[in-house]
PQR file with spaces between the fields and no chain letter, atoms N, CA, C, O and H, PARSE charges and radii, in Angstrom:
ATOM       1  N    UNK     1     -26.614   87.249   49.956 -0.4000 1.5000
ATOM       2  CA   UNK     1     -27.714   88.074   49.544 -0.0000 2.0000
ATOM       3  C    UNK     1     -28.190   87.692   48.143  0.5500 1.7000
ATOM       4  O    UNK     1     -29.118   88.312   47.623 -0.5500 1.4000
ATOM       5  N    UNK     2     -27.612   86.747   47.564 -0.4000 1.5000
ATOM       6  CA   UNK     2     -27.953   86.212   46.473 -0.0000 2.0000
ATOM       7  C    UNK     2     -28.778   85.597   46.064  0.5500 1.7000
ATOM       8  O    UNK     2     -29.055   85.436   44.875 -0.5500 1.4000
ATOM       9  H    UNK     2     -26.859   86.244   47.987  0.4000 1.0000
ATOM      10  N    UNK     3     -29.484   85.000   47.312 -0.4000 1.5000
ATOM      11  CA   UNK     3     -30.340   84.092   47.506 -0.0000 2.0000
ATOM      12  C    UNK     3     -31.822   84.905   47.723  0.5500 1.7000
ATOM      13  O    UNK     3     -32.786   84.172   47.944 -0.5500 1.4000
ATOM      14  H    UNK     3     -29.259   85.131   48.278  0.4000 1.0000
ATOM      15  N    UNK     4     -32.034   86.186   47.679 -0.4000 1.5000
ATOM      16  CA   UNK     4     -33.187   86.733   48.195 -0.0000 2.0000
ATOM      17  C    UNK     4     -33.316   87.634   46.751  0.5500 1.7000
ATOM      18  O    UNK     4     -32.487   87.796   45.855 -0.5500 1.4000
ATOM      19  H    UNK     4     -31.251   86.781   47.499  0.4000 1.0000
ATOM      20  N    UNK     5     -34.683   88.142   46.903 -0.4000 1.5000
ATOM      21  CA   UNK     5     -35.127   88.454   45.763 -0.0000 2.0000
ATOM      22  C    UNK     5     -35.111   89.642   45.836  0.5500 1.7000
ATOM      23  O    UNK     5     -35.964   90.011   45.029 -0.5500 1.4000
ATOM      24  H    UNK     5     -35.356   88.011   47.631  0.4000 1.0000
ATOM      25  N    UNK     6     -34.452   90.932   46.538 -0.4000 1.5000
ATOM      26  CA   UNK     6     -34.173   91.447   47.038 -0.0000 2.0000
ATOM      27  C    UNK     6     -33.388   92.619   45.512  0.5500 1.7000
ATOM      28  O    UNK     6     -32.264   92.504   45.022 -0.5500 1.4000
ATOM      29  H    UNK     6     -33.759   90.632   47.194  0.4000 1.0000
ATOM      30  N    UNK     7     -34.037   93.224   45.287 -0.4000 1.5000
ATOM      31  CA   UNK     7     -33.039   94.313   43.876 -0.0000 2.0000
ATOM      32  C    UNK     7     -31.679   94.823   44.461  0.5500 1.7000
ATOM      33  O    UNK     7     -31.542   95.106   45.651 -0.5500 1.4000
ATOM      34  H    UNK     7     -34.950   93.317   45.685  0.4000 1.0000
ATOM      35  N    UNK     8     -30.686   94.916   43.527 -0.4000 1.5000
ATOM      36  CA   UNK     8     -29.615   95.455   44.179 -0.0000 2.0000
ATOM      37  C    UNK     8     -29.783   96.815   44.981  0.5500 1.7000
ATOM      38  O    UNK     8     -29.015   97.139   45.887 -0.5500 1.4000
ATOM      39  H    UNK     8     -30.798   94.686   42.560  0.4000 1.0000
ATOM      40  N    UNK     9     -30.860   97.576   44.559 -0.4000 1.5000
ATOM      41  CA   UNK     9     -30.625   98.605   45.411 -0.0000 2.0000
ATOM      42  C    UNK     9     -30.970   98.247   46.820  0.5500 1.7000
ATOM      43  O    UNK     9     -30.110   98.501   47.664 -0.5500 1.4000
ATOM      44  H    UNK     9     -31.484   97.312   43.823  0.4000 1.0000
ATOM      45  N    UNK    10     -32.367   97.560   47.308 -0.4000 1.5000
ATOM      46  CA   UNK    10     -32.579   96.706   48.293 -0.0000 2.0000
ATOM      47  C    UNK    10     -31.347   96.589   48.890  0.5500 1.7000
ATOM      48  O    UNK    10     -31.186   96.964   50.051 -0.5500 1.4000
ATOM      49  H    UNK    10     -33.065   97.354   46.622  0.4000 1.0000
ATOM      50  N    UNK    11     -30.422   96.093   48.211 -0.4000 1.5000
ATOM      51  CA   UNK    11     -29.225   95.408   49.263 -0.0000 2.0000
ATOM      52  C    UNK    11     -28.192   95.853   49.934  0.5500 1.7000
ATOM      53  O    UNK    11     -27.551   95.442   50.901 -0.5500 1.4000
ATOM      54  H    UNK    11     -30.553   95.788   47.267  0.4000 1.0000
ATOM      55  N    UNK    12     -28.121   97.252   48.885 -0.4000 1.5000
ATOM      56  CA   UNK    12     -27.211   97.963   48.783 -0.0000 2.0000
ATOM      57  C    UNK    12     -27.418   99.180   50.209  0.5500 1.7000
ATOM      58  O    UNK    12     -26.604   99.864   50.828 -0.5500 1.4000
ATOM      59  H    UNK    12     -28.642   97.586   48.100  0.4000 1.0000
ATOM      60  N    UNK    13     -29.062   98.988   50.314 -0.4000 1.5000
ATOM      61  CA   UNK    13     -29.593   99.556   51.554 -0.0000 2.0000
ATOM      62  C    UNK    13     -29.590   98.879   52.731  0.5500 1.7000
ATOM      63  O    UNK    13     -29.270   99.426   53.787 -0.5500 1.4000
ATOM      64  H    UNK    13     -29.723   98.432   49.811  0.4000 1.0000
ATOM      65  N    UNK    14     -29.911   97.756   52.653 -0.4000 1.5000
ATOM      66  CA   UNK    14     -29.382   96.679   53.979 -0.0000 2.0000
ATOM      67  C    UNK    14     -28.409   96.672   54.059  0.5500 1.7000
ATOM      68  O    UNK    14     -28.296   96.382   55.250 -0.5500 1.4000
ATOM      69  H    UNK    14     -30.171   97.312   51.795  0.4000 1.0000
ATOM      70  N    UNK    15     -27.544   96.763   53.732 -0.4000 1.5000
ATOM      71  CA   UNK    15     -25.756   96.454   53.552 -0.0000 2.0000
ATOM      72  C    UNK    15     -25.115   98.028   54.692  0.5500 1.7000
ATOM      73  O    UNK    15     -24.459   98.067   55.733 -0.5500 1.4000
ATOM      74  H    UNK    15     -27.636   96.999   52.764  0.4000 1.0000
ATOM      75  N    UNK    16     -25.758   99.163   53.762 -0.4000 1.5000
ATOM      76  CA   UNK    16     -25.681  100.145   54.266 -0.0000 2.0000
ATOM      77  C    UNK    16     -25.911  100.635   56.047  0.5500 1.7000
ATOM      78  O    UNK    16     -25.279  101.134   56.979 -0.5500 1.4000
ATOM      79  H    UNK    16     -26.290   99.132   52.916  0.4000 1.0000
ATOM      80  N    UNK    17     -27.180  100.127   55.735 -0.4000 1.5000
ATOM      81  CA   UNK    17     -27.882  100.254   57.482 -0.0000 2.0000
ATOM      82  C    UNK    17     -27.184   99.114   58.685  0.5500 1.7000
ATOM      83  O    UNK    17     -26.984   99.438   59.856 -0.5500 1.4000
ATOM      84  H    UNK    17     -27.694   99.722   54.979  0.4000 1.0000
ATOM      85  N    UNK    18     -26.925   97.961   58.203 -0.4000 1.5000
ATOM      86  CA   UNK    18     -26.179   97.132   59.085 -0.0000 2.0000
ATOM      87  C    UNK    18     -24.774   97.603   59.580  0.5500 1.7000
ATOM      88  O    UNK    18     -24.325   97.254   60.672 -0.5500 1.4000
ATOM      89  H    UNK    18     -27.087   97.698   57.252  0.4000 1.0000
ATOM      90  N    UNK    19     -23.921   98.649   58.462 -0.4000 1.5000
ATOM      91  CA   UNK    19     -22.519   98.457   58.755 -0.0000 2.0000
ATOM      92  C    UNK    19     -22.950  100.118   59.653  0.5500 1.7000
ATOM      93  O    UNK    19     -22.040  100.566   60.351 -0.5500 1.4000
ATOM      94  H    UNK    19     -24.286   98.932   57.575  0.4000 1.0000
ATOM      95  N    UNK    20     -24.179  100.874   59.603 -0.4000 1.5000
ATOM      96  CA   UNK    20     -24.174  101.752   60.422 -0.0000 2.0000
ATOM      97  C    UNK    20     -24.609  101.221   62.067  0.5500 1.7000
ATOM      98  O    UNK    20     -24.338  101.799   63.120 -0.5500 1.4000
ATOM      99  H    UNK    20     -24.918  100.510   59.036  0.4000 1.0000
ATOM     100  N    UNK    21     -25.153  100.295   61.925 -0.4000 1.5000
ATOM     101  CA   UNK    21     -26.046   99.443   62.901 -0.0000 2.0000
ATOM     102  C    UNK    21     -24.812   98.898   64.066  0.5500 1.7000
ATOM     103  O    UNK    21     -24.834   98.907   65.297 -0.5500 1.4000
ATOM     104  H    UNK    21     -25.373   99.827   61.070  0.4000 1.0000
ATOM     105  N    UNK    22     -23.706   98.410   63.038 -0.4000 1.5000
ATOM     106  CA   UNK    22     -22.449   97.539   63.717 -0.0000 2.0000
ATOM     107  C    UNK    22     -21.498   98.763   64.391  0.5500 1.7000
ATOM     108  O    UNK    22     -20.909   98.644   65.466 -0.5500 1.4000
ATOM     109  H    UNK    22     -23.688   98.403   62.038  0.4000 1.0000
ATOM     110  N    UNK    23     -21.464  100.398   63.224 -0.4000 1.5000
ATOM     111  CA   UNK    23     -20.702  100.859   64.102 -0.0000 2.0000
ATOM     112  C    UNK    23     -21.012  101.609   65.692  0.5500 1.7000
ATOM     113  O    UNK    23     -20.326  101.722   66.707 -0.5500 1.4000
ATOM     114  H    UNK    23     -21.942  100.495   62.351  0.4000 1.0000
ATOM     115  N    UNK    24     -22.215  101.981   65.366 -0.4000 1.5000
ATOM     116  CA   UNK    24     -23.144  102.298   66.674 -0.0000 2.0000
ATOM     117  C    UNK    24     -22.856  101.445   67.369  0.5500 1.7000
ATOM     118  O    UNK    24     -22.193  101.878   68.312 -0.5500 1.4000
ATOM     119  H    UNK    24     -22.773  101.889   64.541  0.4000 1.0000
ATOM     120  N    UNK    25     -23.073  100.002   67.420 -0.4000 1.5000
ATOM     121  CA   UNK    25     -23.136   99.291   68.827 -0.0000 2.0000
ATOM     122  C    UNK    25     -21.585   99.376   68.910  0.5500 1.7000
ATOM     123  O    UNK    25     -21.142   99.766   69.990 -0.5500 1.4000
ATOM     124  H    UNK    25     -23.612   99.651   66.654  0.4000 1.0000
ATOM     125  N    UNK    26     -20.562   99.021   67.783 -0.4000 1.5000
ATOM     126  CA   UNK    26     -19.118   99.120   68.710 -0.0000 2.0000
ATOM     127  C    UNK    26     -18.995  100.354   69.334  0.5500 1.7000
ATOM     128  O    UNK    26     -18.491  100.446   70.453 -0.5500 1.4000
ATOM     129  H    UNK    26     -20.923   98.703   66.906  0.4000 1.0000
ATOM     130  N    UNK    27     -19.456  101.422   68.643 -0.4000 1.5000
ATOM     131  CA   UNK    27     -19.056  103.072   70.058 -0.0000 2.0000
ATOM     132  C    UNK    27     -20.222  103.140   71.420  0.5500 1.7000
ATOM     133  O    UNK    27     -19.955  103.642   72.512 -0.5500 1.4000
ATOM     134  H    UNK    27     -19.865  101.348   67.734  0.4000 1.0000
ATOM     135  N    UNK    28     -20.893  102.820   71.231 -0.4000 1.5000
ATOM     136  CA   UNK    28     -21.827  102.382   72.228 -0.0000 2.0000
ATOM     137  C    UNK    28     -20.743  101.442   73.432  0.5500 1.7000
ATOM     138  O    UNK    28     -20.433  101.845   74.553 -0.5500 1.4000
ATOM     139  H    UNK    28     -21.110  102.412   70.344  0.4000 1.0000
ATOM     140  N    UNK    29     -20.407  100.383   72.918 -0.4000 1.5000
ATOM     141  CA   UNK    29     -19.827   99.566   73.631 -0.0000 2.0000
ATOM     142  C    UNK    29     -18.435   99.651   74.262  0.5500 1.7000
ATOM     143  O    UNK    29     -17.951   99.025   75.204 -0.5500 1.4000
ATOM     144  H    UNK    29     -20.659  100.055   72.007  0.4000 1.0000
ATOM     145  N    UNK    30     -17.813  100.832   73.285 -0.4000 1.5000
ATOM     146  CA   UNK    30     -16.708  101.080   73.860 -0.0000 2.0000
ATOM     147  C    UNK    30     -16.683  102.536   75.121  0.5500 1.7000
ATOM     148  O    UNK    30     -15.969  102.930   76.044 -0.5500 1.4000
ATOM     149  H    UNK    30     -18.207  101.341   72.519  0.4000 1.0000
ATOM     150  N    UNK    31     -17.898  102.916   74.448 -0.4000 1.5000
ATOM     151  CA   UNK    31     -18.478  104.033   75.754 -0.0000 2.0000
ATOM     152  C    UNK    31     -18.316  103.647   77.341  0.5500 1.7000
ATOM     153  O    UNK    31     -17.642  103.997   78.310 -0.5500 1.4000
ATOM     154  H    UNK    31     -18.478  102.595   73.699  0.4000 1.0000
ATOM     155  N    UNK    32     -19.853  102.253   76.847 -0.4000 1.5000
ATOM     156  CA   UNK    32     -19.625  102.126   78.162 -0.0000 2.0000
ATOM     157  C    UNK    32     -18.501  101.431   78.998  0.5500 1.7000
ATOM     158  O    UNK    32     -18.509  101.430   80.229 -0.5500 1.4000
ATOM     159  H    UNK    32     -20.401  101.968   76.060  0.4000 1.0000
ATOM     160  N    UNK    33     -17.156  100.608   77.936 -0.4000 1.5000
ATOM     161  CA   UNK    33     -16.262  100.319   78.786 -0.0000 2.0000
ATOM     162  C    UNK    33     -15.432  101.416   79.333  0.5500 1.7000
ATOM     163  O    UNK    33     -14.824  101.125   80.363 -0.5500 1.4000
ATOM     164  H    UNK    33     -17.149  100.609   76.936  0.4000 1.0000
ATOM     165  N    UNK    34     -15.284  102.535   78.900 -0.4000 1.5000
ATOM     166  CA   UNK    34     -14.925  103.193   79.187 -0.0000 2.0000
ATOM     167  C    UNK    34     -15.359  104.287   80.326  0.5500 1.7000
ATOM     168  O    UNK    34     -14.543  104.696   81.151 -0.5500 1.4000
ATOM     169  H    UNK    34     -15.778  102.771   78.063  0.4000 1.0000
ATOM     170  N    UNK    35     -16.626  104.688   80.295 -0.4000 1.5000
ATOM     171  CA   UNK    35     -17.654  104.818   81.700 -0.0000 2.0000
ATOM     172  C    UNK    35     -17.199  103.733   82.666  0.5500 1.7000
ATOM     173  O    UNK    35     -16.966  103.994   83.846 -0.5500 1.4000
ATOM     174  H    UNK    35     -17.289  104.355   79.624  0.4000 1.0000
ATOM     175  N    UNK    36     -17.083  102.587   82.182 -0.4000 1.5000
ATOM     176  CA   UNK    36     -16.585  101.774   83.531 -0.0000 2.0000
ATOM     177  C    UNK    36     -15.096  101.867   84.420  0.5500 1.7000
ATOM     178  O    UNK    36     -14.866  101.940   85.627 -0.5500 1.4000
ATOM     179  H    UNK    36     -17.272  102.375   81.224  0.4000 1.0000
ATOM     180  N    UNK    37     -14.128  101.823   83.088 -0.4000 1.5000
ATOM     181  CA   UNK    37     -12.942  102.243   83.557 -0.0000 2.0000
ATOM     182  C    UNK    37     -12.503  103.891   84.475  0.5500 1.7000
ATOM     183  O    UNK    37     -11.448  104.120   85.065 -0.5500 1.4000
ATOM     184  H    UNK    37     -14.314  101.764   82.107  0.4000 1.0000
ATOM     185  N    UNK    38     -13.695  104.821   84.322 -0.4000 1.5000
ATOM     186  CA   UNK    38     -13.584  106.059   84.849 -0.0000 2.0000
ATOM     187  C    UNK    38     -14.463  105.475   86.189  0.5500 1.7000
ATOM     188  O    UNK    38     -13.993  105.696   87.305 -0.5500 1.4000
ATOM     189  H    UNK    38     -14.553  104.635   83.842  0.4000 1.0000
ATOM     190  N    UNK    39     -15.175  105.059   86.120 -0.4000 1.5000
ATOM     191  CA   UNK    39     -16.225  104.380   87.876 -0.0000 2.0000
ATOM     192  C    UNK    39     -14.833  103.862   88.297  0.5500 1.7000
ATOM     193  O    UNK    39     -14.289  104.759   88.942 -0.5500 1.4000
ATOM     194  H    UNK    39     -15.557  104.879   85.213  0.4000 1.0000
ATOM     195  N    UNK    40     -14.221  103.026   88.217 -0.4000 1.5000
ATOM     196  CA   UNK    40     -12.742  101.958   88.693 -0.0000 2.0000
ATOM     197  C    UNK    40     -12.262  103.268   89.561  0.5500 1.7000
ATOM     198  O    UNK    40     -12.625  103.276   90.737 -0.5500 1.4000
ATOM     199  H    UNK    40     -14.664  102.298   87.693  0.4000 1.0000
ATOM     200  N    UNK    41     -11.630  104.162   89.180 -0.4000 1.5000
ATOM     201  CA   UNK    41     -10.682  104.938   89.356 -0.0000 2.0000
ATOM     202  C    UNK    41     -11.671  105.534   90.779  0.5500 1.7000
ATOM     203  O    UNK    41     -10.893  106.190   91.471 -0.5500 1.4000
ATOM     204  H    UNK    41     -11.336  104.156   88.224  0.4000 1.0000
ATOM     205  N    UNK    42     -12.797  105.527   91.295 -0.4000 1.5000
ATOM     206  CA   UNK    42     -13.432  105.950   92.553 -0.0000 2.0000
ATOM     207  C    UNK    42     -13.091  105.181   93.405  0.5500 1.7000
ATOM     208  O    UNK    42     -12.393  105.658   94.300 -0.5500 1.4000
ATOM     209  H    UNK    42     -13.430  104.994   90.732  0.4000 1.0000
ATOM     210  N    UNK    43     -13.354  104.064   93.455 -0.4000 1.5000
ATOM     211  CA   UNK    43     -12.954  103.096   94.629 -0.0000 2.0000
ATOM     212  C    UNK    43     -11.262  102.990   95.140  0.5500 1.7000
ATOM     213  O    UNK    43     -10.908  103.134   96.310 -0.5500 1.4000
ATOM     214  H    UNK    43     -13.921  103.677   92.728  0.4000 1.0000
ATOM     215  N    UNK    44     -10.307  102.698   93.946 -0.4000 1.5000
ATOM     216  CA   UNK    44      -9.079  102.908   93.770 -0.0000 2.0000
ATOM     217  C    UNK    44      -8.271  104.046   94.054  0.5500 1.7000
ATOM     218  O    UNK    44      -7.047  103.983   94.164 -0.5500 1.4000
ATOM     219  H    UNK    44     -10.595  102.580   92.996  0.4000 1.0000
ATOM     220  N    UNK    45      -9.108  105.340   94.202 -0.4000 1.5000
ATOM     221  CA   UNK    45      -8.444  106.272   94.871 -0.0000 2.0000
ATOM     222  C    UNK    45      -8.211  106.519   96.607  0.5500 1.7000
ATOM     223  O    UNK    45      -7.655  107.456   97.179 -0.5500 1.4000
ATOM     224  H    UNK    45     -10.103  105.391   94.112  0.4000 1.0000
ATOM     225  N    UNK    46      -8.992  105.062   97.277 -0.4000 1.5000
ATOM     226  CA   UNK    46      -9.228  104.854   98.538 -0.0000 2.0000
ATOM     227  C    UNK    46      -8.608  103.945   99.040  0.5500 1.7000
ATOM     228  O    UNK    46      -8.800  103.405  100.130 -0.5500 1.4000
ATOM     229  H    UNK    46      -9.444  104.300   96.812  0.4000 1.0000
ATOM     230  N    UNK    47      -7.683  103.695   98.114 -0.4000 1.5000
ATOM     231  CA   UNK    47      -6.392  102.570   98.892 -0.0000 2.0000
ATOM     232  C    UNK    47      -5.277  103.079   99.340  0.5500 1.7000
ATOM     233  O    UNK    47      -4.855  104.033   98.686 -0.5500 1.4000
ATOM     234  H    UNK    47      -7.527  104.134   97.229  0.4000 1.0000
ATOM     235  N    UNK    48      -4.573  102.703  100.377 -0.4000 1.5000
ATOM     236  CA   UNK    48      -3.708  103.539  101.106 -0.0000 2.0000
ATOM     237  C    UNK    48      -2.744  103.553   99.745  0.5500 1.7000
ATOM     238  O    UNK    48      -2.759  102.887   98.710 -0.5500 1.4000
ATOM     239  H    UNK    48      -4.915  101.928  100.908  0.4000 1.0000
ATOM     240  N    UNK    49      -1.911  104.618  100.237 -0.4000 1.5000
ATOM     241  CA   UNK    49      -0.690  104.595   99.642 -0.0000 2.0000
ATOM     242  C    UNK    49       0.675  103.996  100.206  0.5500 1.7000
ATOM     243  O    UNK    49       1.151  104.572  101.184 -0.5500 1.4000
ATOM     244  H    UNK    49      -1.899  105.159  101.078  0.4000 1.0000
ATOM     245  N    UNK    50       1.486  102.676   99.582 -0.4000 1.5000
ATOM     246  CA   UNK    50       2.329  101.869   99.732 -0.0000 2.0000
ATOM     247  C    UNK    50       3.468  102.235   99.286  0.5500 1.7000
ATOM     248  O    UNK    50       3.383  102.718   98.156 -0.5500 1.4000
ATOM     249  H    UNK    50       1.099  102.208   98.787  0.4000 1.0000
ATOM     250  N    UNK    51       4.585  102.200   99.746 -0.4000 1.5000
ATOM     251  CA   UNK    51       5.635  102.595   99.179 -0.0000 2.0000
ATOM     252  C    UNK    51       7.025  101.202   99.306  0.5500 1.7000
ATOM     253  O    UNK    51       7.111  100.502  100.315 -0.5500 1.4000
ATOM     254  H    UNK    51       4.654  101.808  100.664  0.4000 1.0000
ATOM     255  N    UNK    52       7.801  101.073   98.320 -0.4000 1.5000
ATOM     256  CA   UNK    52       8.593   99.894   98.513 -0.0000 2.0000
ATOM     257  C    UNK    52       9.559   99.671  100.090  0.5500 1.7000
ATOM     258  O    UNK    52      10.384  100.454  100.559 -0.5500 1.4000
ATOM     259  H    UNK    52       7.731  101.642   97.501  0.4000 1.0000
ATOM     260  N    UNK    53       9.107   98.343  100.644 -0.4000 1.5000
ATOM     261  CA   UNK    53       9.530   98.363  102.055 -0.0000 2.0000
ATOM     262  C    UNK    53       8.906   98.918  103.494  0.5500 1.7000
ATOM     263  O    UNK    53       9.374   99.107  104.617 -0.5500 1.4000
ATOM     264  H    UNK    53       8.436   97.707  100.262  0.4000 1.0000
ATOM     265  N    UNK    54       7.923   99.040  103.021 -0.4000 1.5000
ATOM     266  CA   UNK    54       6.633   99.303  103.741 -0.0000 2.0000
ATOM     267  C    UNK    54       5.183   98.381  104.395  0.5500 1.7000
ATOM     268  O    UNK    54       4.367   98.455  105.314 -0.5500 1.4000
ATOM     269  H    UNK    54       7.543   98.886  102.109  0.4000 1.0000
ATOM     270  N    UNK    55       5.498   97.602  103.343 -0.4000 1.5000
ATOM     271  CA   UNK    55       4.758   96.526  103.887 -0.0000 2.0000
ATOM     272  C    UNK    55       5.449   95.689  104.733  0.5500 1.7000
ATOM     273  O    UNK    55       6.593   95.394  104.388 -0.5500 1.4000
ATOM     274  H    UNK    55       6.162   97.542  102.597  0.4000 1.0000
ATOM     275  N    UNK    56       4.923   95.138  105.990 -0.4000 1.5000
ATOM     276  CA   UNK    56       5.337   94.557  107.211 -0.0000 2.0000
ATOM     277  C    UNK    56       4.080   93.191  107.100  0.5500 1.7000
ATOM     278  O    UNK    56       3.106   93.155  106.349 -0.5500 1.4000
ATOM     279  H    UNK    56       3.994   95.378  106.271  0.4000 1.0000
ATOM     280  N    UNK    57       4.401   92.436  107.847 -0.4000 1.5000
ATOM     281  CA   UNK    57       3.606   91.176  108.341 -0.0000 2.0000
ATOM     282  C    UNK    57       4.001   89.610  107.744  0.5500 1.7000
ATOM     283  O    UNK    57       5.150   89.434  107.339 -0.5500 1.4000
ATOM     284  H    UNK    57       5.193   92.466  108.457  0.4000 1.0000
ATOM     285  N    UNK    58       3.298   88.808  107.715 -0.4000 1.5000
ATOM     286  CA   UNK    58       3.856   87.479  107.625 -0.0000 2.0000
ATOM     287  C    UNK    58       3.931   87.220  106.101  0.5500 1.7000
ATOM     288  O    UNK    58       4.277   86.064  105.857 -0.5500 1.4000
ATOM     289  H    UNK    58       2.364   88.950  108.044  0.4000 1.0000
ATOM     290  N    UNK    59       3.788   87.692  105.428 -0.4000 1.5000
ATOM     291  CA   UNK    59       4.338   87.681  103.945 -0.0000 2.0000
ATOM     292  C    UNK    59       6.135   87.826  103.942  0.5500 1.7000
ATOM     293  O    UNK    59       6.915   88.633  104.448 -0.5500 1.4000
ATOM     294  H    UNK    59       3.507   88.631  105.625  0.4000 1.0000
ATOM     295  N    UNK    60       6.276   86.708  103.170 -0.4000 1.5000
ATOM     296  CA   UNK    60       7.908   86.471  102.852 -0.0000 2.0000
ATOM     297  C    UNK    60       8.065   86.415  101.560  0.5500 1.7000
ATOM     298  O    UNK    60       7.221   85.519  101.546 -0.5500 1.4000
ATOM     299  H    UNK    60       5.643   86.053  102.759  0.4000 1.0000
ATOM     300  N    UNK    61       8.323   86.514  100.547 -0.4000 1.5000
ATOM     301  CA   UNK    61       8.542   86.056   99.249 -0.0000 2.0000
ATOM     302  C    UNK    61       9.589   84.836   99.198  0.5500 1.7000
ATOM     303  O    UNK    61      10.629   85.307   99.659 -0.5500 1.4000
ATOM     304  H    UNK    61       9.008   87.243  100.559  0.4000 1.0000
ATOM     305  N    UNK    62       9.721   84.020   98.989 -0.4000 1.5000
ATOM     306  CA   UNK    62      10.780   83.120   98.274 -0.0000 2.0000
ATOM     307  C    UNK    62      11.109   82.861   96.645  0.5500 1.7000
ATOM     308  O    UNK    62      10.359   82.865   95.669 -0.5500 1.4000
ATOM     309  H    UNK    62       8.877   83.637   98.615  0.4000 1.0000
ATOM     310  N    UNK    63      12.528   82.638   96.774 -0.4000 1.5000
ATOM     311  CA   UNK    63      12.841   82.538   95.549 -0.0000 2.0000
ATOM     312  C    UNK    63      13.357   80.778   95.380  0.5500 1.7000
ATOM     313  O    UNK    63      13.932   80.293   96.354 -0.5500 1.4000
ATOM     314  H    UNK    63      13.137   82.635   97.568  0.4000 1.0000
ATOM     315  N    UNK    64      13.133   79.900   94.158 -0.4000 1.5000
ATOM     316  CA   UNK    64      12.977   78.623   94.140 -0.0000 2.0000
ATOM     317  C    UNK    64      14.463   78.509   93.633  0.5500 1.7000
ATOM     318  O    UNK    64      14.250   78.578   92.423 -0.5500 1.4000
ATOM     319  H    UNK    64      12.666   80.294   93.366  0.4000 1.0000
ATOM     320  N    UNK    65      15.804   78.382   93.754 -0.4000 1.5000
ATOM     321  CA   UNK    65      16.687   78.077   93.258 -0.0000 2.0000
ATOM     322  C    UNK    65      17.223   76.371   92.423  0.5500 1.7000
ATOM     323  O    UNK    65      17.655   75.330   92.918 -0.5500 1.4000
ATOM     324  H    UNK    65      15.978   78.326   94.737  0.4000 1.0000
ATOM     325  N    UNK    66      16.947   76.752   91.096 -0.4000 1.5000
ATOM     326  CA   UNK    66      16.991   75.223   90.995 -0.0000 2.0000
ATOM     327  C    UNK    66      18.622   74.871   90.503  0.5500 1.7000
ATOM     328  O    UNK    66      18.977   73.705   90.333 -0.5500 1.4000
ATOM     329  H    UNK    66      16.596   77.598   90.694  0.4000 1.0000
C-alpha cells in the first residue's frame, strides 16, 4: 500500500473493509458447507441397516501374509 497515493486513513479504511469482506465470505462459506453436510444426512438415512456378519455374497476379504 505504499505504493499508492492513498492517505493513511484511506488505507486504514481499505484494510478495514477487506478483512470484513474476507470474514463474510469465510462464514458464508462455511455455511454453506455445512447446509451441505445437513442435505448428506437425507439420502444416508435410506441405507439399510448392516450389522457385523450380515453381509453375505461373493465378497471374501483376504489377508496377504508375507
Amino acid at each position: 500500500m505504499s505504493g499508492t497515493t492513498a492517505t493513511p486513513g484511506q488505507v486504514a479504511e481499505a484494510v478495514r473493509i477487506n478483512t470484513e469482506s474476507r470474514q463474510r465470505a469465510l462464514k458464508i462459506g462455511l455455511l454453506i458447507l455445512a447446509g451441505l453436510a445437513l442435505l448428506s444426512i437425507i439420502p444416508a438415512g435410506r441405507l439399510p441397516d448392516y450389522r457385523p456378519g450380515e453381509l453375505h455374497g461373493g465378497f471374501v476379504s483376504r489377508r496377504i501374509s508375507s
